[in-house]
Structure formats: structure tokens, C-alpha cells
N, C-alpha and C positions, 0 to 999 in steps of 0.2 A: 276169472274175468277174461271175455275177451275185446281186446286191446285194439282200437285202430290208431297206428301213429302215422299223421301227416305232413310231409312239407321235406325239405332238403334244400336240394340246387345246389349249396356250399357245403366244407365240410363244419363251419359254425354251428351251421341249422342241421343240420346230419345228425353230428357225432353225440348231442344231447340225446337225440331217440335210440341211439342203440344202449345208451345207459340207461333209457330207461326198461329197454327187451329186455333188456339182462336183469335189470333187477325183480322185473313182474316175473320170469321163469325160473329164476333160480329160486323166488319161493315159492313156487308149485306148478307140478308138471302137467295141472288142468290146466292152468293158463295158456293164452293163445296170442299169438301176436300176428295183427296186417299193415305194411308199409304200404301207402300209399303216395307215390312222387311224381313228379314230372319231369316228363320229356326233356332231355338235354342236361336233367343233375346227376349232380357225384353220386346220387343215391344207386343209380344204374348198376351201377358197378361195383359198388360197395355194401349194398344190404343181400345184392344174392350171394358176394364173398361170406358172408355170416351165417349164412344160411337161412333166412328171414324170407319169409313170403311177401313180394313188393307188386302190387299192378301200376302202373303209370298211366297218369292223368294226363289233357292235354296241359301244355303250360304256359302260365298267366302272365310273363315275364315279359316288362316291358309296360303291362297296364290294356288298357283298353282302345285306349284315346292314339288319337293320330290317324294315318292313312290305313284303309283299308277298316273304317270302323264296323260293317254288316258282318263280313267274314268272323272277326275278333270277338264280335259278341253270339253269333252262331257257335266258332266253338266252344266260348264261355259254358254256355247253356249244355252243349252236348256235353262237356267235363263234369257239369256239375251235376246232370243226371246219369251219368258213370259210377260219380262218385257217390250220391246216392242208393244207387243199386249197390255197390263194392258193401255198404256198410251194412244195406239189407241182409244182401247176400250171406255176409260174414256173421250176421245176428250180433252185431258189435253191441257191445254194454257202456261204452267209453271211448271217446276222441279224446286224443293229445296232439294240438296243431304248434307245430317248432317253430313257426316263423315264419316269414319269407313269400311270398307268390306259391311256390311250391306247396303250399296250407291253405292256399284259397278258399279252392273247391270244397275239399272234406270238411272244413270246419263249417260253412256255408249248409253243404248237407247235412250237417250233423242234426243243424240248429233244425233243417228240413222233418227230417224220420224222426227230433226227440230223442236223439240219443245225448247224454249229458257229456262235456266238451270242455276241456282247459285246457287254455293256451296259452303258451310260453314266450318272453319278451326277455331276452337275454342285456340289450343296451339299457343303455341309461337314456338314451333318448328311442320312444318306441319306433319302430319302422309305420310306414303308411298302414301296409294290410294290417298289422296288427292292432293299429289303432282305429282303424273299419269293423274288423272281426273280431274284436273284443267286446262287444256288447251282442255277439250271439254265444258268449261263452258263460259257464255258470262260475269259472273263476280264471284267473291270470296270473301265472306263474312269474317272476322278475326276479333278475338278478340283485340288480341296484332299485331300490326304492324311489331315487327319485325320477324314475321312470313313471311313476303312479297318477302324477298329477297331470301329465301330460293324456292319460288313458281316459274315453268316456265314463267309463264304470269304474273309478278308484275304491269304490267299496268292494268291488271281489279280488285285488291285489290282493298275492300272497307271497312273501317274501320269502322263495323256497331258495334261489341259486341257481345255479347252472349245472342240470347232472354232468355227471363226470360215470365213465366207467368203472368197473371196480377195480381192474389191475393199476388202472391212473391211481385210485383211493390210497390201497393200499401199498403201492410205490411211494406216493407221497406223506404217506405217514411217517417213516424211519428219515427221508430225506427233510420236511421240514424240520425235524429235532435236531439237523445237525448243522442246516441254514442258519437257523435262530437260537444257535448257541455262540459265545463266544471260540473264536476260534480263530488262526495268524491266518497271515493271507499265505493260499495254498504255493506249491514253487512252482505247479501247471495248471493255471488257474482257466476254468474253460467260460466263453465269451458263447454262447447259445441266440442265432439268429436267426428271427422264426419271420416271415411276411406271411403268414398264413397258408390252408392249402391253396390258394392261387398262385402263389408267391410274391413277390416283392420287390421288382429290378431295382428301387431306389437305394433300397438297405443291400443290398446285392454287391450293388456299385459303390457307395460310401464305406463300407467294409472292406475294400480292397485299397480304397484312397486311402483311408487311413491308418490302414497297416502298419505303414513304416516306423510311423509315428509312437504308435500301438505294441511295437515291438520291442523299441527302446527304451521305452517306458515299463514292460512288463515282458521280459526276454522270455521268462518261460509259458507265455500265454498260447492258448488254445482257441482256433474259433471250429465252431461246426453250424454249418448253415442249410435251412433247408432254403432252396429256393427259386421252388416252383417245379415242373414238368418244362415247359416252354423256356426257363433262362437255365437249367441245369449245364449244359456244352458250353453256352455263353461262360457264365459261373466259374466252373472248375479250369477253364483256358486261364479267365484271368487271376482264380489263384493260384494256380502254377506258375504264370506269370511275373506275379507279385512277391511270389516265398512264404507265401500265406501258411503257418505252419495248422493242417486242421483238413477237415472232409467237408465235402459237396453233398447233398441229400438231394433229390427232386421233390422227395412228399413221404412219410414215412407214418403209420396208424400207429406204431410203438412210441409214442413223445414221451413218457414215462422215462423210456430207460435215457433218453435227452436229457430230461428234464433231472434226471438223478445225478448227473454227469456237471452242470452244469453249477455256476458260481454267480452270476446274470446274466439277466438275459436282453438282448434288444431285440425290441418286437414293435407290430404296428400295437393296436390298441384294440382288435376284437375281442368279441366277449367268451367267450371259449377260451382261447389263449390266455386271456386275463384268469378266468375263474383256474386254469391249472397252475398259474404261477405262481397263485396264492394259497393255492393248495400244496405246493413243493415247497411254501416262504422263501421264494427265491424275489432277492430285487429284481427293478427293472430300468430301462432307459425303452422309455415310450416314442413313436414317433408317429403319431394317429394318419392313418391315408385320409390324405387332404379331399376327395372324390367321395367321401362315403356318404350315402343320401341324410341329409340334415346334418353333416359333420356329426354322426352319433359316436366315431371314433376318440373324438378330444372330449367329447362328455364323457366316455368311459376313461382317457386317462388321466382327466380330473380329478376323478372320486379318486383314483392309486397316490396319485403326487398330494392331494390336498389330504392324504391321511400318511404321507411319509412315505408310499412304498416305493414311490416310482418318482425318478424324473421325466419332467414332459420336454419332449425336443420339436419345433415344428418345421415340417419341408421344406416350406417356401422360403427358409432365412438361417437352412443349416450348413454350418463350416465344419469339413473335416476336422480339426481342432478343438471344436467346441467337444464334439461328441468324444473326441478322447480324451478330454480332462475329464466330462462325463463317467466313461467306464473307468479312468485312473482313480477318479476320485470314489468309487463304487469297490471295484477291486481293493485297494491297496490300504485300503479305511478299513478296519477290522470290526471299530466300532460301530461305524458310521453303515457298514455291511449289516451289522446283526438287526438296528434300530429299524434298517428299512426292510429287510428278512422279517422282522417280528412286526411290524406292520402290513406287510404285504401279508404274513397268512391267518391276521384278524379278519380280514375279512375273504377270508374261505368260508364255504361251504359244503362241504367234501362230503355229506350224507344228502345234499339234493336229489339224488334220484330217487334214493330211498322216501323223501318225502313226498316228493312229488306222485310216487308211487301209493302210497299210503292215500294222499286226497283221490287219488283217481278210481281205488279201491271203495272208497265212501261214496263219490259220486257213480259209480257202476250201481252203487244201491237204489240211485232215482230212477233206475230205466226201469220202465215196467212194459212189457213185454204184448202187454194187451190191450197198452193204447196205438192206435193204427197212426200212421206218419201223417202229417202235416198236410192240406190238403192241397195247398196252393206252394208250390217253391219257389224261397226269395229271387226272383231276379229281374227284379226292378233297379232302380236306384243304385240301393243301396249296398244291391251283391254285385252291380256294376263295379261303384265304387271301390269293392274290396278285392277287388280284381286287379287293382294297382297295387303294383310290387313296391 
């Protein structure tokens, strides 16, 4: 099959499509895989570290609308007749669009040339584009289900997950059996602080407030924090500062060997992040970025706390205190540790790329090769529309 995967910008919307390169090549070496991103993502720089074939789209970021509307829809149009060529060019059998703005274009063209297209919706609440560009798809990948009622087409939901790599997989296999077993509370027990790859000044800075606190409570504790590129000097001054006993990370592609390390975690509430915690059965203490379009961050850490796995903490009303009776009451509960450990990795999905791979493999069977592309390309309305990020 050959593969075109669309979209990035984050490592959220990123890190799904390299599990999924990996899993279409590791079962066969005819397989072919083409990244296609946008200007200014993480993709830039991380799909030709992989060694993956990436062209770069212009980028949709931001939407359409506001000043300078003639320019914005010029280069709409030039991107998406890029990106049409890209998939000619490629002879693509199958789109998989991840998300984001960065997915505009390709899935847009896809629906263009006829090539068969499923796109992934990692939240529980769908992003715009995805809810634009889901009715030029033949099916829609989601993590959480009740993402589905909110989509134009709830009859092509398919309740795959969130791929995951396979070194993440199978790290998380040994590590959840030992999450979601009984077991005393460790005597260095590690405190794992994730703001995602942008990172997180807020969790940055509530982690060093409450140290003290945190320490006395649990002398042999452990934090390791990634976060960000841009606050890492900020960061590591103030845990030196503070006697933070633990490491500074900027951003790191290994979370696995983190995530093995790790006893809970506090984290915002991306969906990424989310599908690996659940995947390792490790609790959580959620703390959803208050900013994220539609607040889709406290719908995802809804579904973790309203089935046990997670507490939900919210920014606008949190006290250093609160949050360490939080991790005291997480750590030092053995019981109370396993209940939400064996909650959190019910709902893993840890074979998601694999299936998702599988549908994508069936839909490559619709392309027929000798029907000529579409004559007219969407970009009216409604490819306007899904130009908003």
C-alpha cells in the first residue's frame, strides 16, 4: 500500500502517524509511506529524523478569516493543488489525515483525485477542521466515542484509539502488570510531569510551589518534568532553587522509558498523553489547559476521572495544597493507587495503529486506479471552511 499521512503542527497530531509508518512497514517492505505537513510543525523536524519522506504544505493555521482574506484564500488554493499533485504524484492508495490544520489540504485533495481517506479525532470533543473534513472521509477514527455525536457523519465512526508506537506498546505492557497490581508504596516513589510537547509553565511553576510540602509528606519522592524547549533554564534554576529532588527534560521522543519510571502522573489532559497513561495503568492528576479550542482538554479528563482513573484539578481555582493532598492521596493509598491504575488501563488501546492500519489496508482496496480525479476541486464553501484550524 502506498500511504499518504497528513497533518501534524503538534507532537499530539504528529506522534499518531509515525505509529502508524511503523506499523504499515514493519509488515512489508512494498509498503511506502508520504508525510505531508505544514510549514512551521514539529513535523519539520521530526519525520525527516525517522527517516520518512515529508513535502510541506502551505499552512492553514489560524483559519481563513480576518485581515488579509484574498492572500489566505490564494494560498488555500495553491496548497491544495500541491497537495493534490503530492498524492498524484505518489500514486497514493490511502489518506490518513491526524488532525489539526496541518490535515486540511490532503484530506481535502484526497476527497479531490478519489483516493479513499480516514481521519483521526483523538479528543472527545472534535477539533473544527475535523468536524469540516469528516464528511469528505470514508471513515473517522476516535479515541473516545463521545466524540461521535458531535461529527457530521457518526455512522463512519470507528472506535480505534490513539495509535501509539510500538516501543511505547510494548514498554507498556510489563509496566502496566506491575501499576495494576497490588503493591506498597515505593520508598522513591517518581511524580512524572508531562505539559505536553509545547510544554506547561503553569504545571512547571505549581511543582516547585509545592515541593515543600510534597516533600514532607513523601521525603523519598521523585519529580521528573518535561517542560517545554522555551521554559527548560526557567525550570531547572527554579528546581535548584527549590531542592527539587528530580531532572528537567525540554521534550524528549523516549516517554516510554518515563513513563516506566513513573508511579503518577500529572499532566494537562491531551489526547496522546492520555491514550499512553492508559496504556502504562498509571494514575493520573489532570489539569486540562484552560485555552484549548472548545475546552476539549476537561472533556478528555472527564471520560479518566468519571471512570476512576484520574483526578480532575482546574487552573483557574488551584491551590498548591489542594494538589498535594491530591498526589499524597494517589501515592501513599496502595489501594486506592491500584483501583485507579486498573481503571486507567481499561481504557487503553494499545493495538490502535495496528487497527487502524488494518482499515486503511481495506480502504486502499476502493482506489481503482482508472478512474481519472475529480473534475472540479472543492474550494468553495466548504473547503474554505475546513481551512479553519
Amino acid at each position: 500500500m502506498r500511504l499518504v499521512i497528513a497533518g501534524g503542527g503538534t507532537g499530539g497530531h504528529l506522534f499518531p502517524g509515525l505509529a502508524i509508518a511503523e506499523e504499515l512497514l514493519r509488515r512489508s517492505d512494498e509498503h511506502s509511506v508520504l508525510f505531508l505537513g505544514a510549514h512551521g510543525g514539529i513535523e519539520e523536524q521530526i519525520v525527516p529524523r525517522h527517516g520518512y519522506r515529508l513535502e510541506i504544505l502551505p499552512s492553514l493555521k489560524g483559519g481563513l478569516f480576518g485581515f488579509d482574506l484574498p492572500r489566505k484564500t490564494l494560498r488555500m488554493c495553491r496548497g491544495y493543488l500541491q497537495a493534490r499533485k503530492s498524492l498524484l504524484d505518489f500514486n497514493a492508495q490511502a489518506v490518513v489525515g491526524l488532525g489539526g490544520y496541518a490535515s486540511a489540504l490532503p484530506v481535502l485533495a484526497s476527497w479531490g483525485v478519489e483516493v479513499p481517506c480516514m481521519v483521526l479525532e483523538q479528543n472527545a470533543i472534535p477539533g473544527r477542521t475535523t468536524r469540516k473534513l469528516s464528511k469528505f472521509a470514508n471513515e473517522i477514527g476516535v479515541q473516545f466515542l463521545e466524540a461521535a455525536p458531535r461529527l457530521s457523519s457518526p455512522g463512519k465512526v470507528k472506535h480505534v484509539g490513539n495509535p501509539l508506537r510500538r516501543k511505547v506498546v510494548e514498554a507498556a505492557y510489563q509496566a502496566a502488570r506491575r501499576n495494576t497490581s497490588a503493591r506498597a508504596t515505593p520508598e522513591e516513589p517518581v511524580l512524572l510531569v508531562l505539559g505536553g510537547s509545547q510544554g506547561a509553565r503553569f504545571l512547571n511553576e505549581i511543582v516547585v510551589v509545592a515541593w515543600p510540602k510534597l516533600k514532607k509528606l513523601m521525603p523519598g519522592l521523585r519529580v521528573i518534568l518535561i517542560s517545554g524547549k522555551e521554559d527548560e533554564a526557567r525550570a531547572s534554576e527554579a528546581f535548584a532553587a527549590a531542592g527539587v529532588r528530580g531532572q528537567v527534560l525540554p521534550f524528549t521522543e523516549a516517554m516510554e522509558d518515563l513513563y516506566a519510571q513513573a508511579d503518577v502522573v500529572l499532566a494537562r489532559a491531551g489526547a496522546t498523553t492520555l491514550a499512553e497513561v492508559s496504556a502504562f495503568g498509571l494514575p493520573s492528576i489532570l489539569i486540562p489547559y484552560p485555552h484549548a479550542a472548545d475546552d476539549h482538554q476537561t472533556a478528555n479528563a472527564r471520560v479518566f476521572s468519571s471512570q476512576g482513573a484520574a483526578w480532575t484539578l482546574f487552573q483557574k481555582d488551584l491551590e498548591a495544597d489542594r494538589l498535594v493532598q491530591r498526589i499524597a492521596d494517589t501515592v501513599l493509598q496502595p489501594e486506592r493507587r491500584k483501583r485507579m491504575a486498573t481503571s486507567s488501563h481499561a481504557l487503553a488501546r494499545p493495538e490502535a495503529a495496528a487497527d487502524v492500519v488494518d482499515r486503511l489496508e481495506r480502504l486502499a482496496g476502493l482506489r481503482s486506479f482508472k478512474t481519472p480525479p475529480r473534475a472540479m476541486p472543492p474550494v468553495g464553501p466548504e473547503a474554505v471552511h475546513a481551512g479553519v484550524a
